[in-house]
N, C-alpha and C positions, 0 to 999 in steps of 0.2 A: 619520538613515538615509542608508546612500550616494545616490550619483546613479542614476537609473535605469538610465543608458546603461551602468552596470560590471555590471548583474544580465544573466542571460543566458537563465535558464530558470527555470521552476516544474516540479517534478516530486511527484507526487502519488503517497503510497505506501497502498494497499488493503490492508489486513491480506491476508499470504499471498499475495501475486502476487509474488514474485519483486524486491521492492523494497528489501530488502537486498542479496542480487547486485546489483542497480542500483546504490546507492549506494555499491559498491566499487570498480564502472567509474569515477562520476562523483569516488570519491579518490584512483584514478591519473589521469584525464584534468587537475581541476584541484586536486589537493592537498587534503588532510583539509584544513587553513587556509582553502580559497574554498571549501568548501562547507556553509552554513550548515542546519541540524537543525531543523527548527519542530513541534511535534504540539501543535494546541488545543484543548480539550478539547470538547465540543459545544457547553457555556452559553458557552463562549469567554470566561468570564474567568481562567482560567492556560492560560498560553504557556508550552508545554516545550521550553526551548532546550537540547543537547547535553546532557538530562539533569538541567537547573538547572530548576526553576520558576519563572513570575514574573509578578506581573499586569500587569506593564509590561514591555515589548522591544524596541531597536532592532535590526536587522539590521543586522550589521557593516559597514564600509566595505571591508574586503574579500574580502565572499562572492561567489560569482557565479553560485551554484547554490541553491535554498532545496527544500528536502528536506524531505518527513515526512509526519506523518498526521494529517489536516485537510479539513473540506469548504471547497471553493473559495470560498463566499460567506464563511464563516467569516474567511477568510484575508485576502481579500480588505477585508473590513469594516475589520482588524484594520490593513491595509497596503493602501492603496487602490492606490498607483503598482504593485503586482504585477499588477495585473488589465494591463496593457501589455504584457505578458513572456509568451510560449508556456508553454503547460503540457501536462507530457504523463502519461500512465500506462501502467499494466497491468491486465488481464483477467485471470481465470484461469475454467475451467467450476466452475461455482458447487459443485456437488458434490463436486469435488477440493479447494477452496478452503473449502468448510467441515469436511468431513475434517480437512484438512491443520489448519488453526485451531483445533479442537476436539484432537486429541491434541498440539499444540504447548505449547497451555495450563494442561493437565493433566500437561508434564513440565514447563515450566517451575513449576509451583506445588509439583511434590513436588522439584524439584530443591533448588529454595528452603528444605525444610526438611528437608534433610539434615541428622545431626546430632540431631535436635532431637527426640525422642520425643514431647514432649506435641503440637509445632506439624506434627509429619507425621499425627498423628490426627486432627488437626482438617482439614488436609487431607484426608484420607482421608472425614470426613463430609462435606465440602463437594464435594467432585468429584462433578459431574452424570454419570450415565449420557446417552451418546451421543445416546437417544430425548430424552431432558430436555433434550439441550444445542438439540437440532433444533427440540422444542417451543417453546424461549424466545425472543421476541418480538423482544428485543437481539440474537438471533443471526440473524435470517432478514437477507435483502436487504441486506447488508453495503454490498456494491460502490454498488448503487441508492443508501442513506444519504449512503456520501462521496462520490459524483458529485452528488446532490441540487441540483437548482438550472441544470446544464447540460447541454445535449446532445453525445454522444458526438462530435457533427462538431467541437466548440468546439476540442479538442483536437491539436496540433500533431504527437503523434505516442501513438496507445491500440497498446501490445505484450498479445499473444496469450501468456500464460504456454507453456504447451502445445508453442509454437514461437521458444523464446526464443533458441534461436544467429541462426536464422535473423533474426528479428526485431531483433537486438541488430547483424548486419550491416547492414541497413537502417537501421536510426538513427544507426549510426556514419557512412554515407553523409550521411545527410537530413540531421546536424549536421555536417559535415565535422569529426570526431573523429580520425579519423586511423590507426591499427594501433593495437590496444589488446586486454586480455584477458578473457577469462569470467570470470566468477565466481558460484560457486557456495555459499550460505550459509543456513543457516536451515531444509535441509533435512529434513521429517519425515517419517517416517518412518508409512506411513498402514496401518492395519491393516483390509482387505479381509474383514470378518466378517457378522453379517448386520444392513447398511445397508438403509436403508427409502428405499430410489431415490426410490421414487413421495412420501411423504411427504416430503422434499426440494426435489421438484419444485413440490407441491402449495404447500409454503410459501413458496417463493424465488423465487414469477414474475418478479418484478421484474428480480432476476440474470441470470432468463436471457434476459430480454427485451435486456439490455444485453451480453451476450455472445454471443448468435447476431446484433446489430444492428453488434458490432465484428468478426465471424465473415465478416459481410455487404460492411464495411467491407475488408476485407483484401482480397477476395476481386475488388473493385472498383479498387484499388491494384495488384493484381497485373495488370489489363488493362490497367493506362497504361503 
């Protein structure tokens, strides 16, 4: 593994907060090259590097950014010297962000079997309806899962989906980043039909406990 002193940031991506736009910023600031891709999987024995799988992984000698989707103990277990290094994320209100997840899912699965008659019907039976996807156990408290283990303070810089220009100008500060651009990726397109607000709320306290507690946070930053 390099030296620690060349790594520079953890960045922590919650499905659906805006952590592909991020990791676009973070490929013009230090080049697709330093910026190393990690997602492990819960039991954390495969490591997903840029795509590759693997039960073993060194982080390259010249990344300086480590990206992806991962809870921090996870990570950390896996790669002790990261627990030294800032990490930061993003928020999004939990309702927008399951939305947004639930019909992402469902185009990338039938995008997937385009083509393919037999394999878009079997999609076709496996696509949960919206109430199903809300009911299931693996979908509630997303954000609460991958933070698991830390508190919202630990974090070096938690972005507010919601208010991302804004938000994206402050981190470029807080890092001295420099003049750099938005970017915008991954976005879905959410269909406003009839959502069960209240059963969202009901099942996701977690989420939202951790989004009015980053709501709270901002709110406390913009007095200093």
């Amino acid at each position: 593994m390099n030296s620690i002193r060349d790594l520079k940031l953890v960045s922590l991506h919650i499905l659906k907060t805006a952590g592909n736009s991020f990791r676009m910023t973070f490929s013009e600031i230090f080049y697709d090259h330093l910026l190393c891709r990690i997602n492990i999987k819960p039991d954390e024995s495969i490591i997903n590097f840029d795509g590759t799988a693997s039960i073993t992984f060194q982080i390259p000698r010249k990344a300086r950014i480590v990206h992806g989707h991962f809870v921090p103990k996870n990570l950390y277990h896996n790669f002790p010297k990261l627990k030294s290094l800032p990490i930061i994320t993003w928020v999004r209100n939990p309702i927008d962000r399951i939305l947004s997840n639930y019909y992402y899912v469902n185009k990338q699965m039938l995008n997937s079997a385009q083509n393919n008659v037999d394999l878009m019907s079997m999609v076709e039976r496996m696509t949960k309806s919206l109430d199903e996807y809300i009911s299931d156990k693996n979908n509630q408290n997303r954000m609460h899962k991958f933070i698991e283990g830390l508190q919202l303070e630990y974090f070096k810089f938690v972005g507010i989906v919601e208010d991302y220009k804004a938000e994206m100008n402050y981190a470029t500060k807080l890092f001295s980043w420099g003049n750099i651009r938005s970017f915008s990726q991954n976005k879905t397109n959410i269909k406003m039909e009839e959502i069960n607000i209240e059963k969202i709320q009901e099942l996701n306290q977690e989420d939202f406990k951790i989004y009015e507690k980053a709501l709270a946070m901002k709110m406390e930053q913009i007095k200093l």
